[in-house]
VMD Tcl script that builds the backbone (N, CA, C; Angstrom):
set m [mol new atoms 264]
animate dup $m
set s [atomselect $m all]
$s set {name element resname resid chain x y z} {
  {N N UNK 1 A 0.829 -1.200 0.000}
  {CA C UNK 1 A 0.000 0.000 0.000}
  {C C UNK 1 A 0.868 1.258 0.000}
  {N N UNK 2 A 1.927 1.145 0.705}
  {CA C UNK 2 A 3.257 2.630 0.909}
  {C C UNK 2 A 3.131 2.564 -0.939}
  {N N UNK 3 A 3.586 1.585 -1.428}
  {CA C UNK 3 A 4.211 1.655 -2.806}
  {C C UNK 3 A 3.075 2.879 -3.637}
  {N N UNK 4 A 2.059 2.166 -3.117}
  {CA C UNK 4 A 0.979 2.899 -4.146}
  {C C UNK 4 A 0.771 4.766 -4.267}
  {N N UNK 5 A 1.112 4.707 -2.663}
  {CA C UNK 5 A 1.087 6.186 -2.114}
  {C C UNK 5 A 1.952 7.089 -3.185}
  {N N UNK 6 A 3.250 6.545 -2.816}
  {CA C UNK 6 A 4.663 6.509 -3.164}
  {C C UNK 6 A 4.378 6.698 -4.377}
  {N N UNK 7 A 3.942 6.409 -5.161}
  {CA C UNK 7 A 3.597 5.567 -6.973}
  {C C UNK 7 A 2.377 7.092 -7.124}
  {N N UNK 8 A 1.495 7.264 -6.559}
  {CA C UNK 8 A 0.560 8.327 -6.344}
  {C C UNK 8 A 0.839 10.422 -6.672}
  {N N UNK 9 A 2.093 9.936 -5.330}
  {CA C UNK 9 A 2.757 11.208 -4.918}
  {C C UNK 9 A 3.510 12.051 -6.013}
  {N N UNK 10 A 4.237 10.451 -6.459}
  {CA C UNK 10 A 5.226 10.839 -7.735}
  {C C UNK 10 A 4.592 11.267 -8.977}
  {N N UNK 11 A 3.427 10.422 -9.374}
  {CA C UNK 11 A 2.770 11.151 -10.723}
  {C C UNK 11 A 2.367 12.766 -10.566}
  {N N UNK 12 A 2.008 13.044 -9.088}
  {CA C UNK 12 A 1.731 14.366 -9.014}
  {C C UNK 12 A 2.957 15.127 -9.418}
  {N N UNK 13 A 4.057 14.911 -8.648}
  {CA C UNK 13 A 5.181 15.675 -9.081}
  {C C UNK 13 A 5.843 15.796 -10.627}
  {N N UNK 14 A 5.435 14.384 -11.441}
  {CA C UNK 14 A 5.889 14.869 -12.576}
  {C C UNK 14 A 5.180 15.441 -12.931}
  {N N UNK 15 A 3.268 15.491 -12.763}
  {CA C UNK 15 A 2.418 16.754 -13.359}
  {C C UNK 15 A 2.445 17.947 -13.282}
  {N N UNK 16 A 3.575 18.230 -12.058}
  {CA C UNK 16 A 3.923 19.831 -12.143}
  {C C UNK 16 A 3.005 20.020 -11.352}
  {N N UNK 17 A 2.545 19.710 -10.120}
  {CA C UNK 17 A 1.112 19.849 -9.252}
  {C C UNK 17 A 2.188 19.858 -7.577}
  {N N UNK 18 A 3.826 20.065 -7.718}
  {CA C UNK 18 A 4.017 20.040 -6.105}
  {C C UNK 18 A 3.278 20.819 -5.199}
  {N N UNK 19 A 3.330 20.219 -4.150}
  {CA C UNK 19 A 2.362 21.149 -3.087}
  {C C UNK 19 A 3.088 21.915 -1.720}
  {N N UNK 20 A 3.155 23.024 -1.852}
  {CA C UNK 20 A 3.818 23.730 -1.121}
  {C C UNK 20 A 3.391 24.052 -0.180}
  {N N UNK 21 A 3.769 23.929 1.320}
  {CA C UNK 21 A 2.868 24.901 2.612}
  {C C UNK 21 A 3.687 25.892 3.192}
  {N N UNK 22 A 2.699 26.912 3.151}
  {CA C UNK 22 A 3.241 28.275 3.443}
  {C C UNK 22 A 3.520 28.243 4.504}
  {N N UNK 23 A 3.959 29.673 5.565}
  {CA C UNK 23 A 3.954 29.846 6.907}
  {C C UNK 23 A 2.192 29.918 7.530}
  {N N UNK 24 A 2.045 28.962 8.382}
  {CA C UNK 24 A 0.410 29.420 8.703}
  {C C UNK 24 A 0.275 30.762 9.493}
  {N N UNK 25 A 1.505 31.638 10.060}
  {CA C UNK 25 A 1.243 32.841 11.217}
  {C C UNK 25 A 0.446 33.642 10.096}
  {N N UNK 26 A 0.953 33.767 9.179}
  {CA C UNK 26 A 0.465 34.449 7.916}
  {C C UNK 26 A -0.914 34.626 7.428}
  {N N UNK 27 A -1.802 34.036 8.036}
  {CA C UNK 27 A -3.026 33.853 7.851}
  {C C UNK 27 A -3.811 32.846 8.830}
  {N N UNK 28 A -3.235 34.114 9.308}
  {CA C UNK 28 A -4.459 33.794 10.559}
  {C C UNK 28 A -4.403 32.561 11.783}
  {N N UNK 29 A -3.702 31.182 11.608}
  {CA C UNK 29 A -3.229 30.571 12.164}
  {C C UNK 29 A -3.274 29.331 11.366}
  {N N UNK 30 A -4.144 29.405 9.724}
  {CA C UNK 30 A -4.736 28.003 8.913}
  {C C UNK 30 A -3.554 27.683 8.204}
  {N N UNK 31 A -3.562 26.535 7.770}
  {CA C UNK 31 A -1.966 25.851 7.581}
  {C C UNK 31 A -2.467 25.876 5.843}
  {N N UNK 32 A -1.833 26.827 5.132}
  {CA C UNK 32 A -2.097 27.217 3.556}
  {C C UNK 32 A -1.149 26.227 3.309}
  {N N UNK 33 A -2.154 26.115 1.934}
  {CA C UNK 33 A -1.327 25.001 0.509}
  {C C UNK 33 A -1.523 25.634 -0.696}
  {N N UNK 34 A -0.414 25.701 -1.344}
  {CA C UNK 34 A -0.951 26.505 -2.703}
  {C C UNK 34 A 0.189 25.631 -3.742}
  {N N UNK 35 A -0.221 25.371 -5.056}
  {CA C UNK 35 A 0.479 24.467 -5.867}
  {C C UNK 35 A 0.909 25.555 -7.036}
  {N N UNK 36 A 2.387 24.968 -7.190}
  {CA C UNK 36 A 3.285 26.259 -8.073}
  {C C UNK 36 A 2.509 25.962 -9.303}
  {N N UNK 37 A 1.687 25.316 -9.772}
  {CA C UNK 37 A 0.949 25.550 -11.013}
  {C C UNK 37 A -0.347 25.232 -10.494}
  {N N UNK 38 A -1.337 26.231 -11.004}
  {CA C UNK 38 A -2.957 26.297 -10.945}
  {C C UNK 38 A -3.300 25.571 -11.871}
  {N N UNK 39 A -4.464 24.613 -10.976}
  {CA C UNK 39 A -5.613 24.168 -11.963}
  {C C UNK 39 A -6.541 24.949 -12.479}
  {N N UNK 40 A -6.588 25.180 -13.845}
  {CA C UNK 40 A -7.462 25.962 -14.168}
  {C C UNK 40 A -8.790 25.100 -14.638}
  {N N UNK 41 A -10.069 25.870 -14.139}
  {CA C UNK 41 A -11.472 25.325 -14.817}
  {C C UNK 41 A -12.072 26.231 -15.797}
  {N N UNK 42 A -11.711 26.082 -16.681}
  {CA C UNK 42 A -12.641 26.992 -17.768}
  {C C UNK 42 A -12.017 28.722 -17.334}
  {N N UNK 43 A -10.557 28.848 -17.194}
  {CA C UNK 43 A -9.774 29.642 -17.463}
  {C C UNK 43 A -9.780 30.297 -15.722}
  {N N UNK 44 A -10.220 29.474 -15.105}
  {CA C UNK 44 A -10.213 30.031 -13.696}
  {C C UNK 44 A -9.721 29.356 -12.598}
  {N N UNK 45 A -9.593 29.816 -11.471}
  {CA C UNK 45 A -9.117 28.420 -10.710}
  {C C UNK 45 A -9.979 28.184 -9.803}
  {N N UNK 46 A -9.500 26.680 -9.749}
  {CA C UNK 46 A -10.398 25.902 -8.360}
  {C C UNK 46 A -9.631 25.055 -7.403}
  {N N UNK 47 A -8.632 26.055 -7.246}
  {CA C UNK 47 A -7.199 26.244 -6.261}
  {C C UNK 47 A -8.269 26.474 -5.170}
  {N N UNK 48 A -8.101 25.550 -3.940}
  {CA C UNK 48 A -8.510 26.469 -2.769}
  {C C UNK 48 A -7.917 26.900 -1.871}
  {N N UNK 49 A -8.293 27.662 -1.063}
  {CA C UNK 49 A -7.862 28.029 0.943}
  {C C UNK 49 A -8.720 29.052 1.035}
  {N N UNK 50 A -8.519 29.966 1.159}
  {CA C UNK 50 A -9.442 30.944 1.762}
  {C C UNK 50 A -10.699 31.768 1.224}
  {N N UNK 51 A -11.886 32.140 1.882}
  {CA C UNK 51 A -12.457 33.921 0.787}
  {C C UNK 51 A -13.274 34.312 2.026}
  {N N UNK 52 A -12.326 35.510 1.914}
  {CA C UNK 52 A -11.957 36.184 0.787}
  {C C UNK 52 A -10.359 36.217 0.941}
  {N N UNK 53 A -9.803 36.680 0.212}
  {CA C UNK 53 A -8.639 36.446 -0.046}
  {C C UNK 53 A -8.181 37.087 0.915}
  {N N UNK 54 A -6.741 37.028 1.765}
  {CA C UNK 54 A -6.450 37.706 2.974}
  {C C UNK 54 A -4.970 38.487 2.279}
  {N N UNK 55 A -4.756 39.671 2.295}
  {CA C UNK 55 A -3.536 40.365 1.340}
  {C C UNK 55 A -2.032 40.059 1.368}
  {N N UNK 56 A -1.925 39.663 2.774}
  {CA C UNK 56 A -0.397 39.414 3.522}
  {C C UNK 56 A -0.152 37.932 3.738}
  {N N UNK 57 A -1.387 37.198 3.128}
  {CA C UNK 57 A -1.103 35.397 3.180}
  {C C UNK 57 A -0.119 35.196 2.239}
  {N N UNK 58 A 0.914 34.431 2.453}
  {CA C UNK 58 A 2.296 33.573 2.306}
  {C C UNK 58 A 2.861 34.429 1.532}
  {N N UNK 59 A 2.479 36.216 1.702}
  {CA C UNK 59 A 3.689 36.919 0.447}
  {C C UNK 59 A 3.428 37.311 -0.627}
  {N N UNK 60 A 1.864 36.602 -0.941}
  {CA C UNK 60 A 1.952 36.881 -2.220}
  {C C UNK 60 A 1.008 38.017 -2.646}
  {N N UNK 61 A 1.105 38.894 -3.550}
  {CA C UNK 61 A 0.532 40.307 -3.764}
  {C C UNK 61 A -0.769 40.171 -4.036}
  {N N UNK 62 A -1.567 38.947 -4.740}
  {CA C UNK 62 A -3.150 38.713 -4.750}
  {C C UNK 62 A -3.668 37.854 -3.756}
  {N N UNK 63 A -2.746 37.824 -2.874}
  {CA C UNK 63 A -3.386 37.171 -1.731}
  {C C UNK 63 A -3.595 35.800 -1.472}
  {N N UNK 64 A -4.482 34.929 -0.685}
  {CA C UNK 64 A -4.642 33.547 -0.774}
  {C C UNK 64 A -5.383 33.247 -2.264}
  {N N UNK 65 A -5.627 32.400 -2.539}
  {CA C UNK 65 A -6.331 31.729 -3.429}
  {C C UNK 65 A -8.008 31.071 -3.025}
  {N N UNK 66 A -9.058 30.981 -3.647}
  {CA C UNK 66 A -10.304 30.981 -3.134}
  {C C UNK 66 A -10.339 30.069 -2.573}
  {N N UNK 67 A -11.354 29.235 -1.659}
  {CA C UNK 67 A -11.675 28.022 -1.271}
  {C C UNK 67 A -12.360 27.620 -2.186}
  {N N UNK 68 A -12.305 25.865 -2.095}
  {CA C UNK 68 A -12.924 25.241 -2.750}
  {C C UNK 68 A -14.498 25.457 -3.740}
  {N N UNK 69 A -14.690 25.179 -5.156}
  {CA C UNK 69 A -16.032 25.548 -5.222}
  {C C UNK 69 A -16.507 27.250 -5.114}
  {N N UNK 70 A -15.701 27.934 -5.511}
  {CA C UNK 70 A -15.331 29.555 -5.692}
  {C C UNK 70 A -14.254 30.237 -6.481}
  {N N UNK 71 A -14.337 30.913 -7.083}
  {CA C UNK 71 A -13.745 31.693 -7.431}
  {C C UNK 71 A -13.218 33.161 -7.916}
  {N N UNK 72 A -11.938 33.542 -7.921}
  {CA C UNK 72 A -11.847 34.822 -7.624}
  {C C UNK 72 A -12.528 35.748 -8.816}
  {N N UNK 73 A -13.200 36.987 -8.324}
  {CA C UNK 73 A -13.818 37.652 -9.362}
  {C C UNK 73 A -14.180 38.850 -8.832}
  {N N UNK 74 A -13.096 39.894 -9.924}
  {CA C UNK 74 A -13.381 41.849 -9.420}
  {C C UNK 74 A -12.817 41.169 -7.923}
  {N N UNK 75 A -11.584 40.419 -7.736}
  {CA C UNK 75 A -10.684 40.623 -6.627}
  {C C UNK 75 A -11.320 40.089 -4.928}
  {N N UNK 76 A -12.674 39.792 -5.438}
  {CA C UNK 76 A -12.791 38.668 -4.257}
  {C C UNK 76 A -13.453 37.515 -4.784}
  {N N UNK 77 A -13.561 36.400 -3.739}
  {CA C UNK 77 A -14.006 35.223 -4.131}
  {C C UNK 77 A -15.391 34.993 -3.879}
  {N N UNK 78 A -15.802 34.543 -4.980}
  {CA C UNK 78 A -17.706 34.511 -5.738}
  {C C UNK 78 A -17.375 32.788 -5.608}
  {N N UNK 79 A -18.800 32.400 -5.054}
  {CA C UNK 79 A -19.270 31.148 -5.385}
  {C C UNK 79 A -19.602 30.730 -6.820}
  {N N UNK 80 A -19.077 29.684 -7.199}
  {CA C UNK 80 A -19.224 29.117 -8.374}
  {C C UNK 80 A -19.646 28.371 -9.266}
  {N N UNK 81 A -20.754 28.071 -10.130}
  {CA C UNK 81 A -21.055 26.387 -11.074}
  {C C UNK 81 A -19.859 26.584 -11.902}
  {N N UNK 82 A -18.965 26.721 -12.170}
  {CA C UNK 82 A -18.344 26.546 -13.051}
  {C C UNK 82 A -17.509 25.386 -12.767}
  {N N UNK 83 A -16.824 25.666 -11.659}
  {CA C UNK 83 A -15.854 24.454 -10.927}
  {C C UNK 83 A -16.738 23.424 -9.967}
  {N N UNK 84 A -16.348 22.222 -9.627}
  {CA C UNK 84 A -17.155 21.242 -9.209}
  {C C UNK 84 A -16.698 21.246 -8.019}
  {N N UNK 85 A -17.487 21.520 -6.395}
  {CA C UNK 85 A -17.116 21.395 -5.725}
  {C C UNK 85 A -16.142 20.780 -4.983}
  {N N UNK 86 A -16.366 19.315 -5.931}
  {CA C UNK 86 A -15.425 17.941 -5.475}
  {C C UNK 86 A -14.147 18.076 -5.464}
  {N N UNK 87 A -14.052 19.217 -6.544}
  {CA C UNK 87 A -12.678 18.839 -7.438}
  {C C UNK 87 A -11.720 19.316 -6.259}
  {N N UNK 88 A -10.152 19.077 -6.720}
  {CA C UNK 88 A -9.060 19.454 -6.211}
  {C C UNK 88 A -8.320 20.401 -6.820}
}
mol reanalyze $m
mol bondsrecalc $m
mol representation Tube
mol addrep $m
């Protein structure tokens, strides 16, 4: 079962999907994940962690990225049909 994990982990990394965790003091105390390449859904993302976006989370100048099943729009995060809740 390790193997499979193992076997799992790695296809992510060659997809270019590593998963990075920020500093959590940074927001608020929640332990952020943000992946050096976005999934995009129909030219948007369905990257999650936070909404609304918090300005000073992990550094970066647009802030966190939406939670799940939302996305960012006119700079805050709007609930969405576009992206499937489920997704990752």
């Amino acid at each position: 079962m390790k193997g499979l994990a193992a076997f799992s982990l790695l296809g992510l990394l060659v997809a270019g999907f590593t998963i990075v965790e920020a500093n959590p003091e940074k927001c608020e105390g929640h332990t952020i994940f943000m992946r050096d390449v976005e999934r995009a859904c129909i030219e948007k993302t369905c990257a999650t962690l936070h909404s609304p976006p918090i300005i000073d989370c992990v550094g970066m100048e647009t802030g966190c990225f939406c939670k799940r099943g939302f996305v960012k729009e006119k700079g805050e995060c709007q609930p969405s049909s576009i992206c499937d809740a489920n997704s990752v």
